[in-house]
C-alpha positions as CSV (number, residue, x, y, z in Angstrom):
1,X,128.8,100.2,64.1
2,X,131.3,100.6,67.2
3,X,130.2,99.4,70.2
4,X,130.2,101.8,72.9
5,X,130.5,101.2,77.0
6,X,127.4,102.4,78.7
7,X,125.5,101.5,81.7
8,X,122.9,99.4,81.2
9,X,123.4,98.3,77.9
10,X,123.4,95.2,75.6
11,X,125.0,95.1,72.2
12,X,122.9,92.4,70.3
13,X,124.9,91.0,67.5
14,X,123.8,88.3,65.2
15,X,126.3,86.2,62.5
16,X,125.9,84.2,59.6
17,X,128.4,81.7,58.7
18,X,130.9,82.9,61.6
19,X,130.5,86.5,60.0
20,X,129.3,89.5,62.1
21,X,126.2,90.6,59.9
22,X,124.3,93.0,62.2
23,X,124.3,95.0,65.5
24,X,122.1,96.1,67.6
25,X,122.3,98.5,71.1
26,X,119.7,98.1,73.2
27,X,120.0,100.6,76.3
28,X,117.6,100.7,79.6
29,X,116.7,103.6,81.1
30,X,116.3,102.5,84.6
31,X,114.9,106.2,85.3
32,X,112.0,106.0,83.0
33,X,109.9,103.3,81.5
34,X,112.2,103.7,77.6
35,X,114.1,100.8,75.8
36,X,116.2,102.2,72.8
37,X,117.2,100.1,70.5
38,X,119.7,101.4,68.0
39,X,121.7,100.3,65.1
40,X,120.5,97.0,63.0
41,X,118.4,94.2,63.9
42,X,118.0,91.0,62.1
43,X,116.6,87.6,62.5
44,X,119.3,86.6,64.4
45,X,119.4,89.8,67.2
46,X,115.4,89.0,67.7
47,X,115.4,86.5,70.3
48,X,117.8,88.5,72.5
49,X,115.7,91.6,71.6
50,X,112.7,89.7,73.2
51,X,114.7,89.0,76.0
52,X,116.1,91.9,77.2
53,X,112.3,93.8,76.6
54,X,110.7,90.9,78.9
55,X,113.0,91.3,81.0
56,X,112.6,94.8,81.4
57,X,108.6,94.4,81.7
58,X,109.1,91.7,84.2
59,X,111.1,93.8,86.5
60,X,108.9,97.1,86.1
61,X,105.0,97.2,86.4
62,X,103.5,99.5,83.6
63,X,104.1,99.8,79.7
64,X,107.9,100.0,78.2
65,X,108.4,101.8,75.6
66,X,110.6,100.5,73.4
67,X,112.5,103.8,71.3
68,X,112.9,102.3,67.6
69,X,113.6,105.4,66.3
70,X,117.3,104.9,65.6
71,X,116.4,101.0,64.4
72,X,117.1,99.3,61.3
73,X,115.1,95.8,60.6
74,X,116.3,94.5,58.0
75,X,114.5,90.8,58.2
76,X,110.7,90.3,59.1
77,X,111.3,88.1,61.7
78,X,113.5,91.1,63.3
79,X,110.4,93.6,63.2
80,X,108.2,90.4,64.0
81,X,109.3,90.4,67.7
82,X,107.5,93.5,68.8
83,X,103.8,92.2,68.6
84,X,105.0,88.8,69.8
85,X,106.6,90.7,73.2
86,X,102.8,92.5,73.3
87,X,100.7,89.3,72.9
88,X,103.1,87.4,75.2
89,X,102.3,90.0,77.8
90,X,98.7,90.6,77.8
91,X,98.1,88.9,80.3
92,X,100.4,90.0,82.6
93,X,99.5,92.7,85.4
94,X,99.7,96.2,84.3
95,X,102.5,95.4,81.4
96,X,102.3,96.2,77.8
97,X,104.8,97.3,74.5
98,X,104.7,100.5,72.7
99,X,106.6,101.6,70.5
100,X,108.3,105.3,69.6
101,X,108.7,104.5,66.0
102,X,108.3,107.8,63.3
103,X,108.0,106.0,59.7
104,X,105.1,103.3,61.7
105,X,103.4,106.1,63.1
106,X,103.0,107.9,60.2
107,X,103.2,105.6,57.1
108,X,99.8,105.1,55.1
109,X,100.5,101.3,54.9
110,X,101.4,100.0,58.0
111,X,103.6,97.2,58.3
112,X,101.5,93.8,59.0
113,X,104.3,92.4,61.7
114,X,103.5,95.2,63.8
115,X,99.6,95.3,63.9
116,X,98.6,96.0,67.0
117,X,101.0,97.2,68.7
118,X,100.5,101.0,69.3
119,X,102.7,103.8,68.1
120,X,103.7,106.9,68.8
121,X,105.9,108.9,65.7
122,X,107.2,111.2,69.1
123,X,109.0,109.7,72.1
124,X,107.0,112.3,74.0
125,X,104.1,111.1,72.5
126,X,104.7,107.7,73.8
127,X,105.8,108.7,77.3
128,X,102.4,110.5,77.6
129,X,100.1,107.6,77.4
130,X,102.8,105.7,79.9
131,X,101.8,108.5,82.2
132,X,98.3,107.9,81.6
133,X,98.1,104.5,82.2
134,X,96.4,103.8,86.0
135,X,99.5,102.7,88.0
136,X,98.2,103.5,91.2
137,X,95.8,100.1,90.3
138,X,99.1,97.8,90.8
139,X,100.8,96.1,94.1
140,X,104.3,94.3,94.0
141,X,106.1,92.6,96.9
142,X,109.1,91.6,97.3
143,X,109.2,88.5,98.7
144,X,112.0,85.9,99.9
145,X,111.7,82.1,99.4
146,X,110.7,81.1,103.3
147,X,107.7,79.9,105.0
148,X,105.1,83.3,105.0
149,X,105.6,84.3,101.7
150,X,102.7,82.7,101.0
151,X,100.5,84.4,104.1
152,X,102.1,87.7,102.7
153,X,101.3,86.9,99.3
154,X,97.6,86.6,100.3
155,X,97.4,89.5,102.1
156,X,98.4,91.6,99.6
157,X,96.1,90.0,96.9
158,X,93.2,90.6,99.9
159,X,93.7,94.3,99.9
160,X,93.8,94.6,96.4
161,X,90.5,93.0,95.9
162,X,89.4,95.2,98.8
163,X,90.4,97.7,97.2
164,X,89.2,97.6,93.1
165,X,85.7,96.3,94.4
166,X,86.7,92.4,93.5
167,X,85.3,90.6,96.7
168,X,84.0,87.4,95.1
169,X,87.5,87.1,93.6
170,X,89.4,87.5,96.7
171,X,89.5,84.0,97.8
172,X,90.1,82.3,94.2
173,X,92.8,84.5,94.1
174,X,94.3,83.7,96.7
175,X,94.3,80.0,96.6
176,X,95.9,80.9,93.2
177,X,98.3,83.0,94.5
178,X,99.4,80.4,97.2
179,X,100.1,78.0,94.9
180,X,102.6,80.5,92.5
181,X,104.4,81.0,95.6
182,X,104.8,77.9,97.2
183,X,106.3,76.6,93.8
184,X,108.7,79.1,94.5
185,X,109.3,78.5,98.1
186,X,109.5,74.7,97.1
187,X,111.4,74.4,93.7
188,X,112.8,78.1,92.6
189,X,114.2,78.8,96.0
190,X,114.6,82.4,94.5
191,X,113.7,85.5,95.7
192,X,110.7,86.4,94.0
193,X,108.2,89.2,92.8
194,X,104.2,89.3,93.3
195,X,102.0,91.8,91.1
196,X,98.7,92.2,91.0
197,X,96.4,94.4,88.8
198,X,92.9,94.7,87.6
199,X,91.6,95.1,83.8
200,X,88.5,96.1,83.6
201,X,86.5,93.2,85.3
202,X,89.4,90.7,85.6
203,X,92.0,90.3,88.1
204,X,95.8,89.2,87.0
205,X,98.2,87.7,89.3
206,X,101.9,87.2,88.2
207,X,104.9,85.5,90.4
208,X,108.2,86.5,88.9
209,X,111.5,84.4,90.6
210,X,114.7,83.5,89.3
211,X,114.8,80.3,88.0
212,X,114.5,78.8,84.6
213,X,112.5,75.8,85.5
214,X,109.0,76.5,84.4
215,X,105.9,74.8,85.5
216,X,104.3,71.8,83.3
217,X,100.7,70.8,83.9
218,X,100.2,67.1,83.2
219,X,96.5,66.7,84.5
220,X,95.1,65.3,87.8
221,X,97.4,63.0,89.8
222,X,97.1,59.6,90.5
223,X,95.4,59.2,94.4
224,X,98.3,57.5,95.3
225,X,100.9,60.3,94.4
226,X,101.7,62.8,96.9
227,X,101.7,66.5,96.1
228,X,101.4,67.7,92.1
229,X,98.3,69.3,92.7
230,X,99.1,73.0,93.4
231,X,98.8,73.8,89.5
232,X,95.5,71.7,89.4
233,X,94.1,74.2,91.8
234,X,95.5,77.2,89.7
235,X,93.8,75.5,86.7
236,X,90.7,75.1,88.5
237,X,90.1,78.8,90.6
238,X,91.3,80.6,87.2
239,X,90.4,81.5,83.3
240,X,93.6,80.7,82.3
241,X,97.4,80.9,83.1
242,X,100.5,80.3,81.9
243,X,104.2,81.4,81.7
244,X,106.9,83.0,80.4
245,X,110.7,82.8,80.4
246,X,112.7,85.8,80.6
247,X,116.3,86.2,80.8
248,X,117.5,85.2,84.2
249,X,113.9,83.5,85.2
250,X,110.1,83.1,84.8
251,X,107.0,85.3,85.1
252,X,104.2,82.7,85.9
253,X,100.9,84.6,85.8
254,X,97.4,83.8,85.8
255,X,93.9,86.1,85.1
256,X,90.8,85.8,87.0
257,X,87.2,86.4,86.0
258,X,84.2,86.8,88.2
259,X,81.8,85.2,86.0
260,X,83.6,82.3,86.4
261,X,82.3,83.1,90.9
262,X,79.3,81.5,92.0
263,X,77.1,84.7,92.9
């Protein structure tokens, strides 16, 4: 396959032995929420795949659709990375995978690697549940690395509560929240994304910034050591958290639950 000059545009090619085996296009449409891949994707292509669809997600609230309808997988592992992306985003704010992909949609025996992830045999198809998705139940900031991020951070997460009926989670979250972006202020020194969305009865925070460094929870520190304890308060005030590395960064998220409140 020639590779081709276009905007916004990756050409994914994997080797074996020093010998091109398999290429694969992957093109974002900055305009909509579509990812096409095209061409042939192997074990090799996957983990840039992965990348360049987190990456995407991380930069744009709402489902992607990746467009696999001009895709050949020709290893498991390659057709694997789809429902890894989806469970590595679920608990993200308002992010998830589909997928525009005709022989899944319609095939009688679906393939196991990608159970779960939904399908649409139509790009159309696809783009309509997009458009259905509640996106008017997300806020982003854009925040730079200074002293009041944090103050900004909080009162974004305060009107969001406000506003999706979420009161006893508004000061959890934003004792959470403080935390993901002082770590930023203090170690990323990036400028850095805050999202916020509910899902059904649980709120999910996410701090995007532009460093690779990820966070590592070792447990409560010792008395005598000074600071460490900003992701021992996220651990406490939240169900769970984690994060995620994407391309030229980290998502660092966390979800709230409000029977987790005193009432």
């Amino acid at each position: 396959m020639a590779d081709v000059e276009r905007p916004n545009a990756l050409t994914v090619t994997g080797t074996h032995n020093g010998a091109i085996m398999a290429s694969c296009l992957v093109e974002v449409d900055e305009s909509s929420a579509v990812v096409r891949l095209t061409g042939v994707l192997d074990a090799a292509g996957a983990e840039a795949v992965r990348g360049a669809l987190l990456g995407r997600l991380a930069d744009r609230p709402g489902p992607v659709v990746a467009d696999v309808s001009g895709l050949r997988v020709v290893d498991p592992a390659g057709r694997g990375v789809f429902a890894d992306i989806r469970r590595e985003v679920a608990d993200w704010p308002a992010a998830d995978l589909l997928l525009c992909d005709p022989a899944v949609a319609t095939s009688a025996h679906p393939d196991p690697a990608l159970a779960g992830v939904p399908a649409w045999p139509t790009l159309d198809g696809a783009l309509a549940a997009v458009a259905a998705t509640p996106l008017a139940a997300v806020l982003t900031a854009e925040l730079a690395p200074e002293v009041g991020a944090a103050r900004q951070a909080r009162e974004l997460v305060t009107t969001g509560c406000e506003r999706w009926g979420m009161p006893t989670l508004a000061d959890p979250a934003c004792i959470a929240i403080t935390e993901l972006v002082n770590n930023v202020v203090a170690h990323a020194q990036t400028p850095m994304t805050v999202r916020l969305a509910p899902q059904e009865t649980t709120l999910h925070l996410a701090v995007r910034d532009h460093s690779p460094r990820r966070p590592a929870f070792a447990g409560v520190s010792p008395p005598t050591q000074a600071g460490g304890r900003g992701l021992l308060l996220i651990d406490t005030v939240t169900r769970r958290w984690g994060s995620s590395a994407v391309p030229d960064g980290k998502v660092v998220w966390c979800v709230l639950h409000p029977d987790d409140e005193p009432t």
